[in-house]
N, C-alpha and C positions, 0 to 999 in steps of 0.2 A: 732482600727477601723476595721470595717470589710467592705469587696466588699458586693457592692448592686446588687441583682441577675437580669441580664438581660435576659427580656420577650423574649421567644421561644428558649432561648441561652443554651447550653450544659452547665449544670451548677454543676453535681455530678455525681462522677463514682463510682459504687461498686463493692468492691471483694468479693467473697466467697470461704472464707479459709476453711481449715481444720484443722491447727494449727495455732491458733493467734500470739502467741511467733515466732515461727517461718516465718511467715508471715512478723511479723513487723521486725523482724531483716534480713530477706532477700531485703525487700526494702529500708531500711534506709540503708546498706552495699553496693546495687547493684547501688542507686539511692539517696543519701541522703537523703528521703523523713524523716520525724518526725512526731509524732500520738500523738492525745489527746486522752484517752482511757475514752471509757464508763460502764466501768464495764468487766465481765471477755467474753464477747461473741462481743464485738464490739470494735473498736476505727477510731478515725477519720484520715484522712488523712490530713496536715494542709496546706495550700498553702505555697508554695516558698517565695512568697511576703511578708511573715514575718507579716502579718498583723490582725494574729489571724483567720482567714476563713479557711473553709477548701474544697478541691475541690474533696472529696471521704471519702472514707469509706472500712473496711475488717470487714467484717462479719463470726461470726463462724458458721460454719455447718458440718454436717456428710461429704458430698461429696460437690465439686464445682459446679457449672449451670453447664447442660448438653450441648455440642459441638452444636454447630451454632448459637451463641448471636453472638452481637457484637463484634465488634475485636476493643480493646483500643488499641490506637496506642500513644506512648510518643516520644518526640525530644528529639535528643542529638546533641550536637553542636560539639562532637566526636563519629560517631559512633564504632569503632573499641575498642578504649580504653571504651565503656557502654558493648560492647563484651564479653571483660575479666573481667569489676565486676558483669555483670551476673552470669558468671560460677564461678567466685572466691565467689562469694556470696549462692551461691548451686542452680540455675538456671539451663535451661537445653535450649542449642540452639534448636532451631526444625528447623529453614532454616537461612542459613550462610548470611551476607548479600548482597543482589542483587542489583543491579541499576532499576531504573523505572523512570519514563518522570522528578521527582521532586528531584530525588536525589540518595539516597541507603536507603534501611529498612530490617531490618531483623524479623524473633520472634522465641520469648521465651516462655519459660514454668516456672512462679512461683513454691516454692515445694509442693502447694497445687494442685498443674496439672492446671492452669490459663493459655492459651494461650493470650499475646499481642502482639505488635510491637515498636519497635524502629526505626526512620525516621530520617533524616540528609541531610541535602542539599547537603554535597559531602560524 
């Protein structure tokens, strides 16, 4: 069964890679995530929830979106130990993580140069 997409609701996130291989075996390492692939320039991202949906996407391209989109931000319910499978997973910190009104969040850098973040209540 798959989730039914809720009207106005943040429902798909995309990446643009530049190495897909690389790509998917940086997030499934850093982040357990797993991919249904569409062919050699796309694959899906599948949701957690195990329920066949998928909540994104990495896309292949020459170069990544140019700096000032959105900033995807992911929970972890540890962030210090999502720290070290970033960088154990070939990730690159770009700010250590800080506190803010909601908790700590740090970000990263996929090895396609993708800046997100990572958020944590403590």
């Amino acid at each position: 069964m798959t989730s039914t997409p809720l009207h106005h609701s943040l429902d798909y996130v995309e990446l643009v890679v530049t190495d897909l291989g690389t790509a998917k075996s940086f997030f499934a390492d850093a982040f357990g995530w797993a991919f249904k692939d569409y062919g050699p320039g796309y694959a899906g991202i599948l949701s957690p929830r195990g329920d066949g949906s998928e909540v994104g996407g990495l896309m292949l391209a020459e170069e990544p979106r140019p700096a000032g989109g959105p900033l995807v931000l992911l929970y972890s319910d540890d962030l210090d130990t999502t720290r070290d499978a970033i960088t154990a997973a070939g990730g690159a910190i770009l700010q250590e993580p800080y506190a803010f009104p909601g908790g700590r969040r740090l970000h990263f850098s996929d090895p396609s140069g993708n800046e997100l973040g990572v958020w944590s209540v403590s």
